[in-house]
C-alpha positions in Angstrom: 21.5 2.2 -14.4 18.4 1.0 -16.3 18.2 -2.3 -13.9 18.7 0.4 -10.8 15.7 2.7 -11.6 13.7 -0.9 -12.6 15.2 -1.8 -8.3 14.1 1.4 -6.5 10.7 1.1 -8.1 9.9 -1.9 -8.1 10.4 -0.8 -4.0 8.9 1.9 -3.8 5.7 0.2 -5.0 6.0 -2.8 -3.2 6.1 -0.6 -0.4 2.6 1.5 -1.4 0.8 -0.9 -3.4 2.2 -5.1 -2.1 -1.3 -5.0 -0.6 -1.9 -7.7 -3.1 -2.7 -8.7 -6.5 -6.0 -8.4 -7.8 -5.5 -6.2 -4.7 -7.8 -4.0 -2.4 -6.6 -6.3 0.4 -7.1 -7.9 0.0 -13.1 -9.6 4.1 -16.6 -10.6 6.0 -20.1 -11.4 8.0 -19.9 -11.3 11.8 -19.9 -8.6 14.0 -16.1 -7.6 14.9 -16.0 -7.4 19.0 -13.2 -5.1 20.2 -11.0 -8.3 22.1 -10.7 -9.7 18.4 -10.0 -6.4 16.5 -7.2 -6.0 18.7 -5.7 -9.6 19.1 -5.1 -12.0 16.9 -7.2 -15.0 17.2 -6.0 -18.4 18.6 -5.1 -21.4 16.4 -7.1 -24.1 16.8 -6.4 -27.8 15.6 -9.6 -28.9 15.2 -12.4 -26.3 14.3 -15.9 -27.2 13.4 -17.4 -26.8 10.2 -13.9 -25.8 8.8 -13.6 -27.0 4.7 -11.4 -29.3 3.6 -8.7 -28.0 1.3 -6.4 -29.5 -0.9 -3.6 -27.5 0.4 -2.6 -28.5 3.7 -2.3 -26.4 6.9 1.1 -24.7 7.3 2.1 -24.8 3.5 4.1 -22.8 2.2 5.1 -21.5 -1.5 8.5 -19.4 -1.7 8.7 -17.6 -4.4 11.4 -15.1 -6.2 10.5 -11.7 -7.6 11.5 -10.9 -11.3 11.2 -7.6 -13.3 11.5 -9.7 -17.1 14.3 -12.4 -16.3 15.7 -9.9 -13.0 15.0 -11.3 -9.6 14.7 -8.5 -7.4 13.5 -9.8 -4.7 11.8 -13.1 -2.7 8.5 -13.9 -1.2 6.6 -16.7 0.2 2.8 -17.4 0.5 1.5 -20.0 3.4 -1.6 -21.3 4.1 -1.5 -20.9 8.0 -5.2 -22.8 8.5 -8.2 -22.6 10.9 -8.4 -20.2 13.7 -11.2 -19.6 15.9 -12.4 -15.8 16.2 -15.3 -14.5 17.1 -17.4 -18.0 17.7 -16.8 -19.2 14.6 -13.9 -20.9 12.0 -11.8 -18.1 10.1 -9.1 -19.1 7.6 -5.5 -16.9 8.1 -3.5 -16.3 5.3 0.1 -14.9 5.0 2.1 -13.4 2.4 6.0 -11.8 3.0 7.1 -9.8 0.0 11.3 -8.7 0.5 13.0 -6.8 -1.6 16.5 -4.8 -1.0 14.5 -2.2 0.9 11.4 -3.6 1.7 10.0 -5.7 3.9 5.9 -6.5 3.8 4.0 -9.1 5.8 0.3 -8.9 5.4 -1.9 -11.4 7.7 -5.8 -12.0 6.3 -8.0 -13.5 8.4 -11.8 -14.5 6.5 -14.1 -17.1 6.1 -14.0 -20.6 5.8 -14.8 -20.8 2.5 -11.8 -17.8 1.7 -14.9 -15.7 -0.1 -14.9 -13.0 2.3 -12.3 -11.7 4.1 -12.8 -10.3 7.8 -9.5 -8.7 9.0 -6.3 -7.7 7.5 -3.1 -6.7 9.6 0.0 -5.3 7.9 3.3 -4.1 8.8 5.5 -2.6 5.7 9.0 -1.6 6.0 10.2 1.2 3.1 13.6 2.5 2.9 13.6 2.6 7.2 10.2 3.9 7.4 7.9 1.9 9.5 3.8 1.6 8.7 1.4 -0.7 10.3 -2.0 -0.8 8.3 -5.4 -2.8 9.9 -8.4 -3.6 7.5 -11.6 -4.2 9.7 -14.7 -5.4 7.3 -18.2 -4.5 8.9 -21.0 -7.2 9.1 -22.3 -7.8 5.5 -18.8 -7.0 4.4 -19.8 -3.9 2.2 -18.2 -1.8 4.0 -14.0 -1.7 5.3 -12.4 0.9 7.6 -8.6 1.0 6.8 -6.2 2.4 9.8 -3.0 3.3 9.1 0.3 4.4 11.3 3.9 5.7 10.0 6.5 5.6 12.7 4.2 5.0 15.4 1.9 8.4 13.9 -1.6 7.6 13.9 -3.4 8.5 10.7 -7.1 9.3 10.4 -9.0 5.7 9.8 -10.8 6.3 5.9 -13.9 3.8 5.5 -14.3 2.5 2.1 -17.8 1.5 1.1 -19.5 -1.0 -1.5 -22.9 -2.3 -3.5 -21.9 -5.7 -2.5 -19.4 -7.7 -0.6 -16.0 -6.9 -0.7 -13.3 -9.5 -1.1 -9.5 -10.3 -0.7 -6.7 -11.0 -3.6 -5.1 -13.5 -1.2 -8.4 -15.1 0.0 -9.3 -15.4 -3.6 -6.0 -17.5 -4.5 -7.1 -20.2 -2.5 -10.9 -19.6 -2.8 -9.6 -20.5 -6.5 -7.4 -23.4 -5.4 -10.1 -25.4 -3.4 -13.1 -24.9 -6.2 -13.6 -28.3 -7.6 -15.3 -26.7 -10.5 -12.5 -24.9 -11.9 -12.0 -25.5 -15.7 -11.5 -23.3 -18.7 -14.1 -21.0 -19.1 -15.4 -20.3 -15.4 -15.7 -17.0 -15.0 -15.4 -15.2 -11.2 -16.6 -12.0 -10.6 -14.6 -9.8 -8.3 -14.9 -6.6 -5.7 -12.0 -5.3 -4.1 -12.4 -2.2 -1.9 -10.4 -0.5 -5.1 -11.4 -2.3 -7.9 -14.0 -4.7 -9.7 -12.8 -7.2 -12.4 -13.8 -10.5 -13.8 -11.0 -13.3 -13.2 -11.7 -16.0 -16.5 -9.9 -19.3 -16.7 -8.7 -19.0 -20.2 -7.2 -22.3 -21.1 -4.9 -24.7 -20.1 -1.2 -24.5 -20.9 2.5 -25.7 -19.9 4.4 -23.5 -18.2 8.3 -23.4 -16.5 9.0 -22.1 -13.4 12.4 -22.5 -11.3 10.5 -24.9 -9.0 9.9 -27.0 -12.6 7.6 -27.3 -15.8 4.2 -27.9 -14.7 0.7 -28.2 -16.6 -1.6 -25.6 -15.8 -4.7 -23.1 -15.9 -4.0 -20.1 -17.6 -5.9 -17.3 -15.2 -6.5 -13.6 -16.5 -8.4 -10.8 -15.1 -10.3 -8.4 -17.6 -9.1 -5.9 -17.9 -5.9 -8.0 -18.3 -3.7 -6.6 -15.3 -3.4 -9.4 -13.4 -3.0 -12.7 -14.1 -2.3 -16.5 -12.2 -0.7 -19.8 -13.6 -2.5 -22.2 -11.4 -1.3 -26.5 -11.7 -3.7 -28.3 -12.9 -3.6 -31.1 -10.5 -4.5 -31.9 -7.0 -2.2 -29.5 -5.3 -3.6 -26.7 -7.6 -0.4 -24.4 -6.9 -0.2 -21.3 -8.3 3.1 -21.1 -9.8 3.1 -17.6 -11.1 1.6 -14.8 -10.4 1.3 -11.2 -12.5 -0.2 -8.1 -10.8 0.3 -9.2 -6.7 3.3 -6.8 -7.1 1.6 -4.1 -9.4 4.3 -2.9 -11.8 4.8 -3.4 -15.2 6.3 -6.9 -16.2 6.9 -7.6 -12.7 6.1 -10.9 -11.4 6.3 -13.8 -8.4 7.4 -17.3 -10.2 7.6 -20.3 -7.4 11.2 -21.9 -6.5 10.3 -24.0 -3.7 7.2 -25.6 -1.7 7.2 -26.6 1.4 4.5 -28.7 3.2 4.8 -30.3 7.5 
């Protein structure tokens, strides 16, 4: 009964709040046109000015859901790489979160250096119930309208302002991921559209995962509710992470990565 309850809530946030770990979606500078705000943009192979990453396009990190030693569920993150939107390189980022009665794919599209984010589309499934939610940043990025639809019903659009740029939880995994200068004690300050927390490297440590014991940076947000074990090593894979689905203990530890 105890694991049960653990089950149907660990859906029933996944469902309201998967939008991602250090969450608030988690966007960017240009102008948004309408052609691009509605259609995805096209994949490009080679895109101009795009950074080079130590993760490689089409990479993909599967990972299972626990609550404690529970797995209640599987996801997978995957670096999708450049696209070309609106004259200029954007980065696209997908993460699928599946649990017995949820189903959550959220697509970020931002800059090339994954600092701001530009678009988010996402498409939840809860117990049947069908949402589709679209984050469109304005230019300067301090500013994000949110449109949201529940079985095809249309619910007013709620714009969510900021002092400064706002950012992306997903963005900021691999914004973390290609920064040569990560060590212990860099400090990151972050803005969500719901939140603002510092993200500290805190040391280095060892760490076990079902994909294998790996040495790695020990990340923690302050306050301390989120929280990313990060490989120190080329591939700079984050192995675990605490607070992209925001209940309790639960976590995402990685089983599997696969590259082209």
């Amino acid at each position: 009964m105890k694991l049960l309850r653990v089950v149907v809530l660990l859906m029933i946030v996944c469902g309201a709040g998967l939008g991602l770990f250090f969450c608030g979606r988690s966007a960017s500078t240009p102008a948004m046109p309408t052609a691009i705000a509605k259609g995805k943009p096209s994949a490009v192979q080679k895109a101009p000015g795009a950074v080079k990453t130590v993760f490689p396009s089409g990479e993909t990190i599967s990972f299972g859901v626990y609550s404690n030693i529970v797995k209640v569920g599987s996801g997978a993150l995957t670096y999708v790489g450049v696209v070309e939107g609106h004259h200029e390189v954007w980065q696209h980022v997908r993460l699928h979160v599946e649990t017995l009665s949820v189903n959550d794919t959220e697509e970020v599209y931002g800059s090339k250096d994954f600092i701001l984010p530009y678009r988010v589309d996402r498409r939840v499934r809860l117990f049947g119930r069908q949402e589709v939610i679209g984050e469109i940043y304005a230019p300067g990025n301090k500013s994000v309208t949110i449109s949201k639809s529940t079985n095809g019903k249309a619910e007013s659009p709620e714009t969510i302002a900021s002092d400064s740029a706002l950012e992306n939880v997903l963005l900021l995994i691999y914004r973390l991921r290609n920064d040569p200068e990560l060590a212990v004690g860099r400090t990151y300050a972050v803005n969500l559209p719901t939140q603002k927390f510092e993200l500290t490297v805190k040391s280095k440590t060892s760490l076990k995962v079902p994909l294998g014991k790996f040495q790695v940076f020990y990340i923690e947000s302050k306050p301390s509710k989120y929280k990313i074990w990060m490989t120190d090593d080329q591939k700079r894979i984050p192995v675990r992470i605490q607070g992209l689905v925001s209940f309790g203990m639960v976590y995402m530890a990685a089983t599997a990565v696969e590259t082209p």
